[in-house]
C-alpha positions in Angstrom: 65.0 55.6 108.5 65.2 59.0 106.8 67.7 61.0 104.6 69.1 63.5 106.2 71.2 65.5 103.5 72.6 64.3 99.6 75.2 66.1 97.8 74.7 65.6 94.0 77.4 66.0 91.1 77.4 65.5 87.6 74.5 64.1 87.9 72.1 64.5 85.4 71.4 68.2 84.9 73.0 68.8 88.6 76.2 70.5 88.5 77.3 70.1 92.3 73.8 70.3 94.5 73.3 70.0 98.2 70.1 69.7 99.4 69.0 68.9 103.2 65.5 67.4 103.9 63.0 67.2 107.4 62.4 63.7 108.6 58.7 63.5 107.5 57.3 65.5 104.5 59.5 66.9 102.2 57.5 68.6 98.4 59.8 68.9 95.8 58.3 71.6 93.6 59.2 72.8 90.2 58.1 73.1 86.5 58.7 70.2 84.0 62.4 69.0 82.8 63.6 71.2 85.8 65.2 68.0 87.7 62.7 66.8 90.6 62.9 63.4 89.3 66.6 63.6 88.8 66.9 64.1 92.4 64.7 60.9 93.4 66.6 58.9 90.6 69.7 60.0 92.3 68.8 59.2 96.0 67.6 55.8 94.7 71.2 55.1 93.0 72.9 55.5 96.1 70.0 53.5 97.6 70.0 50.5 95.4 73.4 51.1 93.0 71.5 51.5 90.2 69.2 53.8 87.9 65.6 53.1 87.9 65.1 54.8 84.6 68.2 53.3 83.1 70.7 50.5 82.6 73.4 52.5 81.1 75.0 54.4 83.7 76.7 56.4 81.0 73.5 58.4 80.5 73.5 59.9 84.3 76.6 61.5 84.1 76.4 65.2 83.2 77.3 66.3 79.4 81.1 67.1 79.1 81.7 65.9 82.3 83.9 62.9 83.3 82.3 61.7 86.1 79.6 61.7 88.8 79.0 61.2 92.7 75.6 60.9 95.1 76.9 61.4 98.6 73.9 61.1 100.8 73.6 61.0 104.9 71.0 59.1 106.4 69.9 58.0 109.6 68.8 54.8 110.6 67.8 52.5 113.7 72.0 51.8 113.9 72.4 55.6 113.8 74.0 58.1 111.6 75.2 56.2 108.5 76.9 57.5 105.2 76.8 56.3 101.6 79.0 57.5 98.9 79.1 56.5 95.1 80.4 57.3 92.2 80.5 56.8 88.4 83.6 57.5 86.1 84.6 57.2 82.5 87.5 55.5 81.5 89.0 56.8 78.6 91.7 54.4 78.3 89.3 51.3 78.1 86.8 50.4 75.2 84.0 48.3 74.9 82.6 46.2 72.4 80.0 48.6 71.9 83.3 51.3 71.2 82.4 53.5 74.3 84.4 54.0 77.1 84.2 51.6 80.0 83.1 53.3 83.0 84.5 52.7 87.2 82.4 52.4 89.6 83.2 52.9 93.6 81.3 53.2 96.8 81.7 53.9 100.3 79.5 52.7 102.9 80.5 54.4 106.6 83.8 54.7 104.9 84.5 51.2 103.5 85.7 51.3 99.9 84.4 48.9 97.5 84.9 48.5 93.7 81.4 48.0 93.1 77.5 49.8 93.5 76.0 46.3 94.0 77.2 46.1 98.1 75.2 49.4 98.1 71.9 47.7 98.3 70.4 47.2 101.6 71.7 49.9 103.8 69.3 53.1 102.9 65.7 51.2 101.9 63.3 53.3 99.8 60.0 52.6 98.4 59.3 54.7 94.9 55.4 55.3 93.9 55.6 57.1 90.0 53.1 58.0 87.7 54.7 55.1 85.1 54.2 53.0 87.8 50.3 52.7 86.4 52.3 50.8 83.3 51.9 47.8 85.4 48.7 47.6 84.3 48.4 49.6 80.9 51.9 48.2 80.0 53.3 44.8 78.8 54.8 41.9 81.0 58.4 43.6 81.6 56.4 46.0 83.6 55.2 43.7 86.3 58.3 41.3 85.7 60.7 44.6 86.8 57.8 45.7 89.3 58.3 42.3 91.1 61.9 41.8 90.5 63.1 45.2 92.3 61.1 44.2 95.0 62.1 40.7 95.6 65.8 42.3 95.6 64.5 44.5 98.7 63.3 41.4 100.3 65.7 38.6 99.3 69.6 39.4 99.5 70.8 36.9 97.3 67.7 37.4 94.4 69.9 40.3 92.1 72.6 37.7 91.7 70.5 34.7 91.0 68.8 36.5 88.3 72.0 37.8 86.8 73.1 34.0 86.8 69.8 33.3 85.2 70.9 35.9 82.4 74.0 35.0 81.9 72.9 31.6 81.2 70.1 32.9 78.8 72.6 35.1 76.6 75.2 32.2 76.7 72.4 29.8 75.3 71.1 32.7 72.9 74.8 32.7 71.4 74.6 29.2 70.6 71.0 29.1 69.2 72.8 31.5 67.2 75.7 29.4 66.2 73.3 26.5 65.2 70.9 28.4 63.2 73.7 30.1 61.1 75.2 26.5 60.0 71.9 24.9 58.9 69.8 23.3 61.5 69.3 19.4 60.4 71.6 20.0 57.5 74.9 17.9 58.7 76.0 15.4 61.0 76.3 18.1 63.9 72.8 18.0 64.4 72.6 15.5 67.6 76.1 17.2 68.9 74.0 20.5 68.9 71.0 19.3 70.0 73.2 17.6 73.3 74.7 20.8 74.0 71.1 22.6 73.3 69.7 20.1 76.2 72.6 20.9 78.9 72.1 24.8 78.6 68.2 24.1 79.0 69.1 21.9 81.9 71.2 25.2 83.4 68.4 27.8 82.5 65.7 25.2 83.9 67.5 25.1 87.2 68.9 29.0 87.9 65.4 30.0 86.3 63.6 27.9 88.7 65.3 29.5 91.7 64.4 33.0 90.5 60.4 32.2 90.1 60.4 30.6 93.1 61.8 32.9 95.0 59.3 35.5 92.9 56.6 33.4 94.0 57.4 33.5 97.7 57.6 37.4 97.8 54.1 37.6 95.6 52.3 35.2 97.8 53.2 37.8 101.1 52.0 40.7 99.1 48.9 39.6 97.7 47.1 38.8 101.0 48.2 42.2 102.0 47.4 44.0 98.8 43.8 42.4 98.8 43.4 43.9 102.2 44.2 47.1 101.3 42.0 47.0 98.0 39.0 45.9 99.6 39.5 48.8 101.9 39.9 51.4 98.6 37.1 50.0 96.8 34.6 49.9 99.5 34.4 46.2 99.9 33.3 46.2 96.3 35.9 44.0 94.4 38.0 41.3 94.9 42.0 41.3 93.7 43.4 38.2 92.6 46.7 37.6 91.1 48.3 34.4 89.1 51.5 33.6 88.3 52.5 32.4 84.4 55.0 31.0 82.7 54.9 32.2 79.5 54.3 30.2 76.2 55.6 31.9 73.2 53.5 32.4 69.7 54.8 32.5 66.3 55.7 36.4 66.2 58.0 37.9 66.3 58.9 38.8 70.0 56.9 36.5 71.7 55.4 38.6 73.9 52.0 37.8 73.3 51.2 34.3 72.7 49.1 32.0 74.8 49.9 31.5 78.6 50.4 28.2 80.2 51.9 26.6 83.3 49.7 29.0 85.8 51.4 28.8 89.3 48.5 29.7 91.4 49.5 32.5 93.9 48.8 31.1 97.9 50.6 27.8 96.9 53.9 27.3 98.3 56.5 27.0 95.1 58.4 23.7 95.0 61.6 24.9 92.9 61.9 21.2 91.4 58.7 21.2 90.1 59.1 25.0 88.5 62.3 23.5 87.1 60.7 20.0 85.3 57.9 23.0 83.8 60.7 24.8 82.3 62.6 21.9 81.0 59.6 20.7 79.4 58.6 24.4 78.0 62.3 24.7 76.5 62.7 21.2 74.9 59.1 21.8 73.3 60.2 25.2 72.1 63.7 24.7 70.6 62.9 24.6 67.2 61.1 27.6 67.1 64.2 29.0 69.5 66.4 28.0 67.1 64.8 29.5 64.0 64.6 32.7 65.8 67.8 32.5 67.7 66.7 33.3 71.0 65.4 31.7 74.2 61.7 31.9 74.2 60.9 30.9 77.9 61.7 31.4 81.1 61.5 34.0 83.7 62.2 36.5 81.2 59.0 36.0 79.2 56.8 35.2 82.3 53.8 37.5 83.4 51.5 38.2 86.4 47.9 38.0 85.9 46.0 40.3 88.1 42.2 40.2 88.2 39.7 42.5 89.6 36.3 40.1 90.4 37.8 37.8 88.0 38.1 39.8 84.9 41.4 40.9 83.4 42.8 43.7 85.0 45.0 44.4 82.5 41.9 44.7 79.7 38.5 45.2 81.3 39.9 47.8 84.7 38.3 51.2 83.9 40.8 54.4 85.0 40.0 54.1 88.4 40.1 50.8 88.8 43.7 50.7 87.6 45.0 53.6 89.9 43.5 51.3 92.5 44.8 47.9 92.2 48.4 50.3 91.6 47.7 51.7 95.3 47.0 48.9 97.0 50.0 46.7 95.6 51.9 49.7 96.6 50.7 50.0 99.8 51.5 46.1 100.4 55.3 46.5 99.0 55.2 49.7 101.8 54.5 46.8 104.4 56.2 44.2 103.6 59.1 46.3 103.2 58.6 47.7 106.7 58.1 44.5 108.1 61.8 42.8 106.7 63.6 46.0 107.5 62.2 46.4 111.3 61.4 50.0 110.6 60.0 52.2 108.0 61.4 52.7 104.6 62.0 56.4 103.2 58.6 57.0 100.7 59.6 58.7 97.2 56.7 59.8 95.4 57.3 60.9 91.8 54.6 63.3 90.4 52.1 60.7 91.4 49.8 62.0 94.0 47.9 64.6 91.1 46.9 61.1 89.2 45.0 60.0 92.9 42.0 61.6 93.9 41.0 62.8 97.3 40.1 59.9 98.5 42.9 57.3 97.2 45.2 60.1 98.4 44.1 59.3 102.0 44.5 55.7 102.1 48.2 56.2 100.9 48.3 59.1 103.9 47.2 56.5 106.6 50.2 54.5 105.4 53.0 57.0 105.9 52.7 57.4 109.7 54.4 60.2 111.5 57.6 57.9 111.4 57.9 57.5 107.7 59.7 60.1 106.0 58.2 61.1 102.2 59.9 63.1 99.4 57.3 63.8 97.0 57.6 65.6 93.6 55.3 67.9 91.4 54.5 71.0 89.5 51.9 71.9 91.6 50.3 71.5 94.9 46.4 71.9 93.9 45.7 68.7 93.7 46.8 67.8 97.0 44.8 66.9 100.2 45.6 69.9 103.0 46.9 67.3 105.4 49.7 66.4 103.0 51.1 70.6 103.3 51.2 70.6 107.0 55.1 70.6 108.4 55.9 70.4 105.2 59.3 71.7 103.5 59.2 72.6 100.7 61.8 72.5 98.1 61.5 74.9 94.7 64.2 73.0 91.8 64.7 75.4 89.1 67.4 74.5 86.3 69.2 71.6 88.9 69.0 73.9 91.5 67.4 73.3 94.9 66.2 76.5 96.8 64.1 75.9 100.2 60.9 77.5 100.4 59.8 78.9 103.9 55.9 78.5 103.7 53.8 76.4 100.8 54.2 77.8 97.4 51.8 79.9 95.6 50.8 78.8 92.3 50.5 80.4 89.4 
């Protein structure tokens, strides 16, 4: 699979761009702010119909303008495909919020749908960013949105099982809501609320339960490979581990960092039932607290993955190194998983991420993009990188969101 050419417009800082790529190396080369990583975030829209930056569309569409479109040509094992998208305001329709509701439409090979989500599926990419070391140095939401874009690769039916899941959570938010604001315990509501409290943990208990499970299956095919692969980095030195939790909630504010029960050990195969009775029984122990801060305090939403390096924390005790690592190698696992579902290799997008790897993490991540897997890879500069990764090379210059091909390798200033 490889891009082949992507026509952006209004996107971002792109006015109407057309840029063509080769179907191995392609460096994207510019100075800061100029767009390189506007042109990834747009090839992954049309691949997954949505932003990875951002969940309000509204923010890629170019200042003063009404609208914009990816179109982007591809190739695949099925042959020469097409994907078309694009984002519009509507002025004549308000939201809540009091902006303007926005259409969405695709095209895949020429069918029309009123939606980005059928998108999904048809050009596969794999992204590899310099944030995506916050899955160590960040919080939970980090790995939780690490492992849920990756489960949607793998699992067709996951992105709509966990909106279900959300739905559920905001409609049981609005009534913790509703019971807080009349008095909790103060009239002769309080069993009628608690009833209707125990049916919408009974619905979050059961569409929550499908989502870790199926986050469960995907993390115990990864972590087999990933330990592979981070054996290899490391020299045989350490060992990667990884544990799933649901989360227990504290007494502040968010919630984010109280104590951790209900490990799922990673390797064992999930038994959704089970997951469910585990979140019943968090959610009926936490609904007073819930209550009094008007919000669900459990579930997949608040879970966490607990990697370890030689049994330590990853997360506290990893030096530098260590993190840019365990990063690589759980990358280079989602690269072959991703492979393996697809039955051929995935287009490689690597966002000013390759000056953060030294020489020698840079060649492990080379071994894994074969001579059939097409890369785009971004940066300022091309110091930093191993020679191998500048031979048949095209290079694209992007000045001001516009793309100008570069004969031989750029010379740095």
């Amino acid at each position: 699979m490889h891009a082949k050419r992507v026509r952006i417009k209004d996107f971002r800082n792109y006015i109407d761009e057309e840029v063509c790529f080769n179907k191995h190396r392609n460096i994207i080369v510019g100075q800061n702010a100029q767009g390189k990583t506007n042109l990834l975030e747009a090839i992954e829209f049309a691949s997954r119909g949505k932003s990875p930056r951002t969940a309000n569309d509204f923010e890629l569409i170019r200042y003063g303008s009404p609208a914009f479109s990816i179109e982007l040509d591809f190739e695949s094992v099925q042959g020469d495909e097409n994907l078309f998208v694009s984002v519009a305001k509507n002025l004549t329709k308000t939201l809540k919020s009091g902006a303007c509701a926005l259409e969405k439409r695709a095209k895949i090979n020429g069918a029309s749908y009123n939606s980005t989500r059928k998108l999904a599926g048809n050009f596969v990419t794999v992204s590899f960013k310099s944030e995506d070391l916050n899955l160590l140095r960040g919080g939970p939401k980090y790995r939780r949105d690490w492992l849920d874009n990756l489960t949607s690769t793998l699992k067709k039916a996951y992105s709509q099982d966990l909106s279900k899941y959300s739905r559920t959570t905001s409609q049981k938010n609005r009534l913790l809501k509703d019971i807080f604001e009349k008095g909790f315990g103060s009239g002769s509501n309080q069993i009628e609320d608690l009833e209707q409290l125990k049916t919408w943990n009974q619905q979050a208990a059961l569409l929550g339960a499908r989502v870790v499970k199926q986050r469960l299956t995907v993390l115990n095919n990864l972590l087999p490979v990933a330990m592979e692969e981070h054996s290899k980095i490391s020299g045989k030195k350490e060992i990667l581990k990884a544990e799933y939790y649901l989360k227990r909630p504290d007494d502040e504010a968010d919630g984010e960092d109280g104590d951790l029960e209900e490990v799922m050990k990673a390797g064992i195969e999930p038994d959704e039932k089970d997951i469910a009775r585990r979140l019943y029984r968090l959610y009926q122990k936490r609904h007073k607290e819930e209550i009094v801060r008007k919000q669900s305090l459990a579930g997949p939403h608040r879970d966490d993955i607990r990697l370890t390096i030689n049994g330590e924390d990853a997360t506290a005790y990893a030096s530098q190194g260590q993190q840019r690592s365990l990063v690589l190698a759980l990358k280079l696992a989602e690269l072959s998983l991703v492979r393996d579902h697809i039955m051929e290799p995935p287009v490689l997008l690597l966002d000013d991420v390759l000056a953060e790897l030294d020489l020698s993490r840079q060649s492990h991540l080379m071994q894994a993009c074969d001579q059939d897997m097409q890369t785009l890879i971004t940066t300022t500069h091309v110091d930093a990188f191993e020679k191998k990764w500048l031979v048949n090379a095209r290079f694209i210059e992007i000045k001001e969101g516009r793309a100008m091909e570069q004969e031989e390798e750029p010379i740095n200033n």
